[in-house]
N, C-alpha and C positions, 0 to 999 in steps of 0.2 A: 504493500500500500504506500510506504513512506516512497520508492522507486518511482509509482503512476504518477505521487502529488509532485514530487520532483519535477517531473517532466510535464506535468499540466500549467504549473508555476512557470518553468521557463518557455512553453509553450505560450503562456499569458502574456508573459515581460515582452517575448520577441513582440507579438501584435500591437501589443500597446506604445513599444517601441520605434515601431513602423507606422502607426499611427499619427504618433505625437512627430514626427518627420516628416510625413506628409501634410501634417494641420501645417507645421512652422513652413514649408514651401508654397503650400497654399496661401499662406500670411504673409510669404514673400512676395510672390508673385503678384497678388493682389497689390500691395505696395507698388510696384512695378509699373503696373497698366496704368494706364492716362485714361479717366471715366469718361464720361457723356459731359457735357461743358454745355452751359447756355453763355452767350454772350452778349451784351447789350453796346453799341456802339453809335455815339453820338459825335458830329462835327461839328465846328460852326468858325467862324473867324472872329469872334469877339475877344480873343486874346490878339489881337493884330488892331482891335480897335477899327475894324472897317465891317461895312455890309455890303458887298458886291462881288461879284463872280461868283465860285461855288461860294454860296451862304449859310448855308446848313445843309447836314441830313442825319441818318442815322438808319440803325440797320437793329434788328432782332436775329442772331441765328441760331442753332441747337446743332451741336456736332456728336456724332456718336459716338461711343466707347470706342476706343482703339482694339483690335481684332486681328485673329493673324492670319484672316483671310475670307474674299468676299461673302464666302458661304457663312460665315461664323458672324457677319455683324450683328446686332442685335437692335433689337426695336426700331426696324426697318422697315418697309415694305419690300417685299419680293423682288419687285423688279428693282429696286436701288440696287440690290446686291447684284442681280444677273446686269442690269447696266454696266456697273463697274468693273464684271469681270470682262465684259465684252469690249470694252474701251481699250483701243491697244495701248500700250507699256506701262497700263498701270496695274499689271499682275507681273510680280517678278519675285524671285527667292529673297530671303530675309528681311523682306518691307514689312511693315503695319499698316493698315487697311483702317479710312476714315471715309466717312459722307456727312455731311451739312444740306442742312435748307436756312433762309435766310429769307426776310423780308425788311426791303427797305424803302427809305424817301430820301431824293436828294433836291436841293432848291439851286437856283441860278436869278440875279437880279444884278442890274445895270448899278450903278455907284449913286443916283441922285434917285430916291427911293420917291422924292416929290412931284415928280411931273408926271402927270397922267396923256402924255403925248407919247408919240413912237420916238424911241433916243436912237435914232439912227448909227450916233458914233460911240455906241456903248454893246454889249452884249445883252443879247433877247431875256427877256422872263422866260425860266425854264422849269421846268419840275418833272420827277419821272418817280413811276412808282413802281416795283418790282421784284420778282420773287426770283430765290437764285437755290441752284443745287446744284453739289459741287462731290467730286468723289476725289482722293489721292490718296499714294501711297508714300511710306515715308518710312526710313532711319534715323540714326544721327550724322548719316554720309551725305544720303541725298534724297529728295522731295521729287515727286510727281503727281499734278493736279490738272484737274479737265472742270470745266466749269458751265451751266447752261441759266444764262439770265434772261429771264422775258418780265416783258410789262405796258408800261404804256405812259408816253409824253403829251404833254398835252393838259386841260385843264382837270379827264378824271382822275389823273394823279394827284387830285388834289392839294400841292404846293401852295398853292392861293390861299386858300382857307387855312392850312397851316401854318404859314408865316403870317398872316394876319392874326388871328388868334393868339400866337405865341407874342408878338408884337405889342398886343392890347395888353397881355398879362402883366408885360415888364414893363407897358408905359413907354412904348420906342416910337417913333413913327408910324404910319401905317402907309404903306408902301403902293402907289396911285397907281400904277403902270401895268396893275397884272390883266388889263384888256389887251393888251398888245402879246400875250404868251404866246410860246410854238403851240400850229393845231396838234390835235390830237391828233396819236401816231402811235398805232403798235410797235414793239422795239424788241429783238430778239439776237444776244451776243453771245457767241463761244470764248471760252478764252484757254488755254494750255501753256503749263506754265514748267519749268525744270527748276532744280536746282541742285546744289552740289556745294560741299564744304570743302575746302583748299587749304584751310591753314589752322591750326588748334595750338596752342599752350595752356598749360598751368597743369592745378589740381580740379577734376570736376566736383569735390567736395566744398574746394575755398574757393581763392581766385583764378577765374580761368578767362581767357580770351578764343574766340574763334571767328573765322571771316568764309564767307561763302559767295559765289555766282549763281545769279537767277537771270534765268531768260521765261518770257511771257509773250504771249502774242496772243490778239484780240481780233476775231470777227464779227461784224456787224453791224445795223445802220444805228445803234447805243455808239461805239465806239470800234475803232478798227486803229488798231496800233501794233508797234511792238516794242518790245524795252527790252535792257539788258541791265543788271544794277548788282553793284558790291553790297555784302551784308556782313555787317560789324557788329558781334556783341561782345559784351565784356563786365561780369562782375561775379558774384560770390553763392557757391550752388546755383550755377544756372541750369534750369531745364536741360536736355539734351533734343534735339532738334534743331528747330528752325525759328527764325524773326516773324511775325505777322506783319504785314506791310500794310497799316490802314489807308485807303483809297477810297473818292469817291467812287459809284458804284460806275463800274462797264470799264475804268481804268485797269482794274485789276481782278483778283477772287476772293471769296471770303476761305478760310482753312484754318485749322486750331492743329500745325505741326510739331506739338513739343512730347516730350513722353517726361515722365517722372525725373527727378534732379534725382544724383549720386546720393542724399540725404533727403529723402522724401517727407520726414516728418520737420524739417529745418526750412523758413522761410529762405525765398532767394530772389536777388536784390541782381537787378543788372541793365546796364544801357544800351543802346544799340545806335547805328550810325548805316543808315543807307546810303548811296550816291548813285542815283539811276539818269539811264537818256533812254529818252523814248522817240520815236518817230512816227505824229500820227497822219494818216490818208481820211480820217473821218475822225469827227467829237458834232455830235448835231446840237450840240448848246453852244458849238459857235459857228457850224457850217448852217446850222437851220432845220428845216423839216426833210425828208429826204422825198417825200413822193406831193411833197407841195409847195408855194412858193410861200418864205417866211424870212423875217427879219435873218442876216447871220451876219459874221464881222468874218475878214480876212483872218486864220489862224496861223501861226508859227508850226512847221511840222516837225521842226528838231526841239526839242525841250527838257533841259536838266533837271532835276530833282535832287533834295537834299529832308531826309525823314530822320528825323531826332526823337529817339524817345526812352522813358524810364520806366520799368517794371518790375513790380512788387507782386508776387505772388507767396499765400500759401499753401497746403494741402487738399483746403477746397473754396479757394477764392482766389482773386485775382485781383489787380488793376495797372491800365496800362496809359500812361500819357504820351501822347506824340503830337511834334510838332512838322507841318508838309508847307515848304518852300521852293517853288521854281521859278525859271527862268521865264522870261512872256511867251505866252502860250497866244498872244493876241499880236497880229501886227498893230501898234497904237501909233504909228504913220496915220495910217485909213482908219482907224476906230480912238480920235484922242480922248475922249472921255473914258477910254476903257483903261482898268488897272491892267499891266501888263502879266504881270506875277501874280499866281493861287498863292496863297498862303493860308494853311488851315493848321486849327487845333483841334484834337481828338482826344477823347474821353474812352478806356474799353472797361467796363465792368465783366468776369467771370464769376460765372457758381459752376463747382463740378460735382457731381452725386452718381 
C-alpha cells in the first residue's frame, strides 16, 4: 500500500507540476498579446492658434486582438478574416494578424470664417465623413497594411452642422461661408502601406532608440498620393512595433502596430520624430469635386512633413500627443488668402481590454 500511495503522490506532484507550468505560460503569454484597443482621435489647429485649412476632425476606431493568424482573429466577422487572408502579402511566417474599422469626420475652411461670399483665393469649405477598414500584418521588423475608406463629401457629411455647433459651445465665431461647400460626392480610397525597421539601440526594458522606413500609396478620388517617411522613436520601455502616424483621413491609414513592451506591467514613456514627402496627383479639398465643377485652389504636388509627438502608455491605456507641420501644400501665388502650410495638433486616447 505504502508503494501505490508513493507513486499516486508523485503521480499527483508531476500533474500538478505541469499544470502550475502551463497556468504560468499561459500568464505569460497572455502578458505578451497586444488586446483589442479602442481609440479615440481628435485634431484640430487650435494649438497653432489658427482656423483654416484642415480644421478639425477626428476618428473612433476599434482594433482587434492581435492573432497569429487570419483564421484565429476574434470578434470579427467572417469575411474580415477571409478578406485579409486573400489580400496578397499580408499572410506571411512570423507576423501578427490585426483588423480595425474606424469612423471619422474631417472639416476644411478658408482663413476669414466671416464672409458668406465664395473666397475664390482661399481653399473651399470641405467636410467628408467616412468609415474605414483596415487589415495588417506586423512584427517588430516590419508592418504591412491594406486599407478600404468610403464615405461621402459634401454637405451629408455633415461638417457644417459640426463646426457650427462646436463653434457656439466655445463662443468662436460662426463660420458664414459653408453655402459655398464641395457638392456632395461619394468618395472611395485604397491605401497600402510597408514598413521596415533599419536601425535599433539600447535596452528594450530602459532606454532604447529605433528608426524605420515607411512607404504608403493612396488610390482614389479622397486622395491619390504616395509618400515615403523616416520613423524615429526613442524612450524608456517602449512598445515593440511601430509609430502610429496620425493623419487627416485619405492621407494615410488608421493601425494600432505595437505589441506589448519588454516590461509589460511598467509604464512606457517615449517620443517619436517623422520626416515624410509625399507626392500628391489628387486631394479634392483643394483640387475640388471630381465629377463636378466646384471651387478648388492650384495644389503643390511635392510636400514635406514633419510629425512630433509624445506617448505615454500603460497596461491598459494610453495617450498620445502629436504635432503635423508641412511645407504648402497650396500654390498661394494663385490662392493668397490661403495658409500655405497644414499645421495640426492631435489628441489619441486608448482603452485596451
Amino acid at each position: 500500500m505504502n508503494n501505490r500511495r508513493r507513486i499516486i503522490l508523485i503521480i499527483l506532484f508531476l500533474v500538478c507540476a505541469n499544470a502550475g507550468s502551463a497556468l504560468a505560460q499561459a500568464a505569460s503569454d497572455s502578458a505578451s498579446v497586444e488586446s483589442a484597443t479602442w481609440r479615440f482621435e481628435f485634431d484640430n489647429d487650435f494649438i497653432f492658434n489658427k482656423d483654416s485649412k484642415i480644421s478639425s476632425g477626428w476618428s473612433l476606431q476599434k482594433h482587434s486582438a492581435v492573432a497569429g493568424s487570419w483564421e484565429t482573429l476574434e470578434h470579427v466577422p467572417g469575411f474580415v478574416r477571409r478578406w485579409g487572408k486573400a489580400i496578397p502579402t499580408l499572410t506571411e511566417d512570423d507576423l501578427v494578424y490585426r483588423a480595425g474599422i474606424a469612423i471619422g469626420q474631417v472639416i476644411q475652411t478658408p482663413d476669414d470664417l466671416s464672409r458668406s461670399d465664395l473666397i475664390k483665393e482661399d481653399v473651399p469649405y470641405a467636410g467628408a465623413l467616412t468609415l474605414q477598414a483596415t487589415w495588417y500584418a506586423f512584427n517588430d521588423d516590419e508592418f504591412r497594411g491594406f486599407e478600404i475608406t468610403a464615405g461621402v463629401v459634401g454637405p451629408p457629411s455633415l461638417a457644417e452642422q459640426a463646426q457650427k455647433t462646436v463653434h457656439k459651445l466655445i463662443g468662436s465665431s460662426d463660420p458664414k461661408g459653408w453655402d459655398h461647400q464641395l457638392d456632395t460626392e461619394p468618395v472611395i480610397n485604397f491605401n497600402y502601406m510597408r514598413k521596415r525597421k533599419i536601425w535599433r539601440r539600447g535596452d528594450p526594458a530602459g532606454l532604447s532608440f529605433d528608426t524605420a522606413i515607411n512607404g504608403n500609396v493612396g488610390l482614389g478620388n479622397l486622395v491619390t498620393q504616395a509618400s515615403t517617411a523616416l520613423e524615429m522613436r526613442f524612450g524608456h520601455n517602449m512598445p515593440r512595433g511601430f509609430v502610429y502616424v496620425p493623419d487627416p483621413i485619405g492621407w494615410s491609414m488608421h493601425y494600432k502596430a505595437l505589441l506589448r513592451p519588454a516590461n509589460p506591467r511598467a509604464a512606457s514613456f517615449y517620443a517619436t520624430l517623422v520626416l515624410r514627402g509625399s507626392a500628391f496627383a489628387h486631394n479634392i479639398f483643394l483640387d475640388g469635386n471630381t465629377f463636378s465643377d466646384s471651387h478648388s485652389v492650384d495644389k503643390e504636388p511635392l510636400v514635406g512633413q514633419a510629425i512630433a509627438g509624445l506617448h505615454y502608455e500603460r497596461e491598459n491605456w494610453g495617450i498620445h500627443l502629436n504635432v503635423l507641420i508641412s511645407s504648402d501644400d497650396v500654390d498661394t501665388s494663385k490662392a493668397p488668402d490661403a495658409e500655405g502650410q497644414e499645421r495640426l495638433g492631435t489628441i489619441d486616447v486608448e482603452w485596451r481590454f
